[in-house]
C-alpha positions in Angstrom: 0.0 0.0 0.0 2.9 2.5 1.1 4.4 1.5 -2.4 1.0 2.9 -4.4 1.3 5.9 -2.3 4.1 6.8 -2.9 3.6 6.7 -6.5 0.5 8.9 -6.5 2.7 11.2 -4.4 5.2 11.1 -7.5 2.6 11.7 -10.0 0.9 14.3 -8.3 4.2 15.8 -7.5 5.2 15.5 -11.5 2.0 16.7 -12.3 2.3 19.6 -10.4 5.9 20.5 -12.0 4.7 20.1 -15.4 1.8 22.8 -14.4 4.2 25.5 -12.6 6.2 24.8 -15.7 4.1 25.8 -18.3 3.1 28.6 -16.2 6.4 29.6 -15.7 6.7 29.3 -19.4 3.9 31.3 -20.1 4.8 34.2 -18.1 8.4 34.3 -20.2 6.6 34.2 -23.1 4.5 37.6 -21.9 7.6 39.3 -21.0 9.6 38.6 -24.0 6.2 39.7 -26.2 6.0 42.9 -24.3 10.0 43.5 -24.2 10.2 43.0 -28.6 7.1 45.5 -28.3 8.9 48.1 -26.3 12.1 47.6 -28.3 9.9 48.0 -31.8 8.0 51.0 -30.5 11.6 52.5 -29.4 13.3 51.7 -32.7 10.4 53.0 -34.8 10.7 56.3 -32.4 14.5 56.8 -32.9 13.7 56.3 -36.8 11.2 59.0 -37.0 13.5 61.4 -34.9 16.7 60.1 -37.5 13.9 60.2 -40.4 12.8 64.3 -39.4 16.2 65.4 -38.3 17.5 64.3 -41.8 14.4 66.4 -43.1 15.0 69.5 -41.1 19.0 69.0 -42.2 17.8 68.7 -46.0 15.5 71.8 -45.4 18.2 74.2 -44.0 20.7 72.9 -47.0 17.8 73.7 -49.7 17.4 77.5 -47.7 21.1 77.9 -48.0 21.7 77.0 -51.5 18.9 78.8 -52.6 20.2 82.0 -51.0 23.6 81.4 -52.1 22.1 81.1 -55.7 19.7 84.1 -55.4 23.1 85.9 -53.9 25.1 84.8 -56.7 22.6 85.3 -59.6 22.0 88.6 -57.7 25.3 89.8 -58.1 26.0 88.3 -61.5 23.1 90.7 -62.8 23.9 93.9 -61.0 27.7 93.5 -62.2 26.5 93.0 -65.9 24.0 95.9 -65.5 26.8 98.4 -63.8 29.2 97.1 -66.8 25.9 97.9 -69.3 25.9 101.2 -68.0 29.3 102.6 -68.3 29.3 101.3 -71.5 26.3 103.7 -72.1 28.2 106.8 -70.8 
């Protein structure tokens, strides 16, 4: 009799195990989904801040060039209208 006993002691025991185990299991799994989750939200926020600061680089470059140019064509023209005019005198 002890002998049965001690065998449904075992199984329950086994059972048991296999039952914290899968919870255990379970509950890795949850933190693991929610960790990936916070590490996708965080890379998809530092892409959007790399994605706008590239943007608001590109804008200031476009603003410069353009007033270099506007400079540049602005000069060319009052040089060759100066030059137009003393050739008028």
């Amino acid at each position: 009799m002890l002998g049965g006993l001690g065998k449904l002691a075992a199984e329950g025991l086994a059972h048991r195990t296999e039952k914290a185990t899968g919870e255990a299991v379970h509950a890795v799994e949850d933190v693991v989904k929610e960790v990936v989750e916070h590490a996708k939200e965080a890379g998809e926020k530092a892409i959007a801040e790399a994605f706008k600061k590239a943007q608001e680089t590109g804008d200031k470059v476009v603003k410069e060039v353009t007033e270099s140019v506007t400079h540049t064509v602005t000069n060319a023209v009052t040089h060759a209208a100066e030059g137009l005019g003393k050739l008028g005198q």
